[in-house]
C-alpha positions as CSV (number, residue, x, y, z in Angstrom):
1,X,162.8,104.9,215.7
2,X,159.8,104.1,218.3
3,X,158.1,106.2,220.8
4,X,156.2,105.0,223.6
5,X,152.4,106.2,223.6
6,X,151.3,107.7,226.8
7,X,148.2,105.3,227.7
8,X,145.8,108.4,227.6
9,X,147.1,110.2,224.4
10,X,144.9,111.0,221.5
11,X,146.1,109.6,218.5
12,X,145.1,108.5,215.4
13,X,144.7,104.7,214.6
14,X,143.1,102.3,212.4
15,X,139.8,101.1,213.3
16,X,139.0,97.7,215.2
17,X,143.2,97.6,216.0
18,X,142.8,98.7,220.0
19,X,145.2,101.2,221.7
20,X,148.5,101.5,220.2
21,X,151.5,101.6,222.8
22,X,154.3,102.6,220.4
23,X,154.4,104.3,217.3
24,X,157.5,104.1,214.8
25,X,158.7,106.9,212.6
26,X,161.1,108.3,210.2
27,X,163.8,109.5,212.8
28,X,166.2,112.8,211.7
29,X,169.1,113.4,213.2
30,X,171.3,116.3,212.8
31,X,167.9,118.5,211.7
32,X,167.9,122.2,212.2
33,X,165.0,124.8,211.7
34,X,165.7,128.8,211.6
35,X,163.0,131.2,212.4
36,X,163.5,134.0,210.5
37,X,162.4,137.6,210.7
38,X,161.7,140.0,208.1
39,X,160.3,143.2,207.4
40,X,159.6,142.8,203.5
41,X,163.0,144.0,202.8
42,X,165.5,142.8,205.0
43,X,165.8,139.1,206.7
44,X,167.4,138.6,210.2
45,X,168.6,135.4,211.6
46,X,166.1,135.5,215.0
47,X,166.5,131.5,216.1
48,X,168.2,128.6,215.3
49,X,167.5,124.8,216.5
50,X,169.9,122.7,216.0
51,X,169.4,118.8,217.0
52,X,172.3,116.2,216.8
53,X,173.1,113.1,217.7
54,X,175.6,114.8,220.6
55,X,172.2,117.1,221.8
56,X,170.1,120.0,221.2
57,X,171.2,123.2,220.8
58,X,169.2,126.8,220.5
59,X,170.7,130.5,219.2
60,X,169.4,133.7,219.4
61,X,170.4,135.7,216.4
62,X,172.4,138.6,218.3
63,X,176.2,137.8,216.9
64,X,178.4,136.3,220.2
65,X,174.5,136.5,221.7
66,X,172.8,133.6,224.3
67,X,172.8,129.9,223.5
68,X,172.1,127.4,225.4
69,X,172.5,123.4,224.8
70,X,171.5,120.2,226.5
71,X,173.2,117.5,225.5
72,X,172.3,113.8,225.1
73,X,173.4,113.0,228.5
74,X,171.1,115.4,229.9
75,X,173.9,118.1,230.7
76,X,172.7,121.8,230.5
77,X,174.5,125.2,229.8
78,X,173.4,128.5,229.0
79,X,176.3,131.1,227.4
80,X,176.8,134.7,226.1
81,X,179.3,133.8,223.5
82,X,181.6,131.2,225.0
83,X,180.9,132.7,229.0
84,X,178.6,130.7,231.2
85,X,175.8,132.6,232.2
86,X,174.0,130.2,234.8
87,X,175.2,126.6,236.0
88,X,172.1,124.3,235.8
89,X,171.0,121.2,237.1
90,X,171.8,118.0,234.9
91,X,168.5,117.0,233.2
92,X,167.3,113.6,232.3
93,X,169.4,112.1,228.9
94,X,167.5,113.0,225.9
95,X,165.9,109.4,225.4
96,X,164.6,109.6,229.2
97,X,162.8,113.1,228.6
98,X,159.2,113.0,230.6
99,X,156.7,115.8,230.4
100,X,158.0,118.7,228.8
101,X,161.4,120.6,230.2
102,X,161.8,124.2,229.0
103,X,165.7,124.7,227.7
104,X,164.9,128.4,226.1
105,X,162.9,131.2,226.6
106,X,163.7,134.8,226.0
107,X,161.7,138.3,225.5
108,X,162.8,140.6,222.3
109,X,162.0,143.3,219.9
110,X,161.8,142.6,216.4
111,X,160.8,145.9,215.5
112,X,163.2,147.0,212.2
113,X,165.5,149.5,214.1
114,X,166.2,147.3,216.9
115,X,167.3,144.0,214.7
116,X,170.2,145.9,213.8
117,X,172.7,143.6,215.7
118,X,171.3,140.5,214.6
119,X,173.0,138.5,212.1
120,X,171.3,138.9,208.2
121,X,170.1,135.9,207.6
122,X,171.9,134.6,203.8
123,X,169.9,131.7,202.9
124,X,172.0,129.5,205.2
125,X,171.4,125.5,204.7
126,X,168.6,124.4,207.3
127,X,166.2,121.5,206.9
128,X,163.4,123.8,207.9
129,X,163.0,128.1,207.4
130,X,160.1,129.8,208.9
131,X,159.8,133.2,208.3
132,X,157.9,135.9,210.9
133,X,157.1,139.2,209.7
134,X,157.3,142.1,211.9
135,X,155.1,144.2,209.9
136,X,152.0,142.0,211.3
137,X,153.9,140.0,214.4
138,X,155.7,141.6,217.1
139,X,157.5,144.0,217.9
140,X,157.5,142.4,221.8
141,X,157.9,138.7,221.1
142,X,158.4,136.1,223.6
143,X,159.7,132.9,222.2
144,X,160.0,129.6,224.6
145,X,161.7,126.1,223.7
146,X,161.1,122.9,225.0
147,X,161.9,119.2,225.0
148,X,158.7,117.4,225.0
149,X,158.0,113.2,225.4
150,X,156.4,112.2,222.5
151,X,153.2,112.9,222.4
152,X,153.3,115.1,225.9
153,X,152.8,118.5,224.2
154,X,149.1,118.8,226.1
155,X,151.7,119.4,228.9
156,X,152.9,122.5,227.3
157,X,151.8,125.7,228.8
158,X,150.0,128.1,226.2
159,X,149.5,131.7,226.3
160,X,146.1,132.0,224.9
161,X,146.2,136.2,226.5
162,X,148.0,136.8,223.5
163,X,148.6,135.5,219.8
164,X,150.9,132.6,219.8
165,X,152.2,130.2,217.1
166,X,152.8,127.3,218.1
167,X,155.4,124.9,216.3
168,X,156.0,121.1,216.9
169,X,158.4,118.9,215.5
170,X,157.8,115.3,216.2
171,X,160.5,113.2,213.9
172,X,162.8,113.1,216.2
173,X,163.3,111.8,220.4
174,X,162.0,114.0,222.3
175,X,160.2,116.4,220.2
176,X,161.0,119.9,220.2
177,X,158.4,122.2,220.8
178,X,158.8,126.0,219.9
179,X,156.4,128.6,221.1
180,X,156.3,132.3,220.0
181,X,154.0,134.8,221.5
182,X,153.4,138.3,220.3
183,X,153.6,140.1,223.6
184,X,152.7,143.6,222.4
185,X,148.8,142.8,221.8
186,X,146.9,141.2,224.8
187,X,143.1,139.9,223.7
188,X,140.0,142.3,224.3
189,X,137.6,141.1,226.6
190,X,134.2,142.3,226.6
């Protein structure tokens, strides 16, 4: 696979070879990641990210809970199990992504007692598993998920008010970007 290199993105290349305008890479398609949480003695399924060749599509880890897809022709839908929640706008196709487009954001508790409806997470088969602990993240988390052009994830917006982890995945057209911020701490200023 090739992606395009915005004229004024900073990447890395070897000396004396000028500005690149495409970069190739090791494309993978289906790939999924699963964001775990965990309290030291229980695991919850919390978000799943699943790109294929047909699109990209996001879970929450509430069983029959909100999903929402975009698919490669740049159709949109958001659901509570198989219900349409909101009819959106068609998007660009995936290949034509520019910028970043947001395709899910929700707010949550991760606190022990409320995870109880969420699916236990059974060491499932995902290409990636990150786990989040509640015991030092949380329990008001805000998690966002975008589309981003390669090497457009300045355009991202951060929340630097509160602590955030940021992930990036960037072997794959567009990239996904997936933002979790722990909204129950805001920073001290002096």
């Amino acid at each position: 696979m090739k992606a395009r290199v915005p004229s004024g993105a900073l990447v890395w290349q070897k000396l004396c070879t000028g500005a690149a305008r495409e970069m190739a890479f090791e494309g993978v398609c289906p790939f999924s990641v699963c964001w775990v949480i965990t309290d030291g003695k229980h695991r919850w399924k919390y978000l799943l990210v699943n790109r294929r060749k047909s699109g990209v599509y996001v879970a929450l880890g509430l069983k029959g809970g909100f999903h929402s897809s975009y698919h490669a022709n740049g159709t949109q839908h958001w659901k509570v199990g198989r219900a349409p929640v909101a009819k959106l706008e068609k998007g660009p196709p995936l290949e034509d992504v520019k910028g970043c487009i947001q395709i899910a954001s929700s707010g949550s508790t991760i606190a022990t007692k409320a995870l109880t409806g969420y699916a236990e997470f059974k060491d499932a088969m995902a290409d990636k598993i990150i786990y989040v602990d509640n015991r030092t993240f949380g329990p008001g988390v805000g998690a966002s998920v975008y589309l981003v052009e390669p090497f457009a994830h300045g355009q991202i917006p951060l929340n630097t008010d509160q602590p955030s982890f940021f992930y990036l995945i960037t072997h794959m057209v567009p990239w996904l970007a997936v933002v979790l911020t722990d909204q129950s701490r805001t920073r001290r200023t002096a």
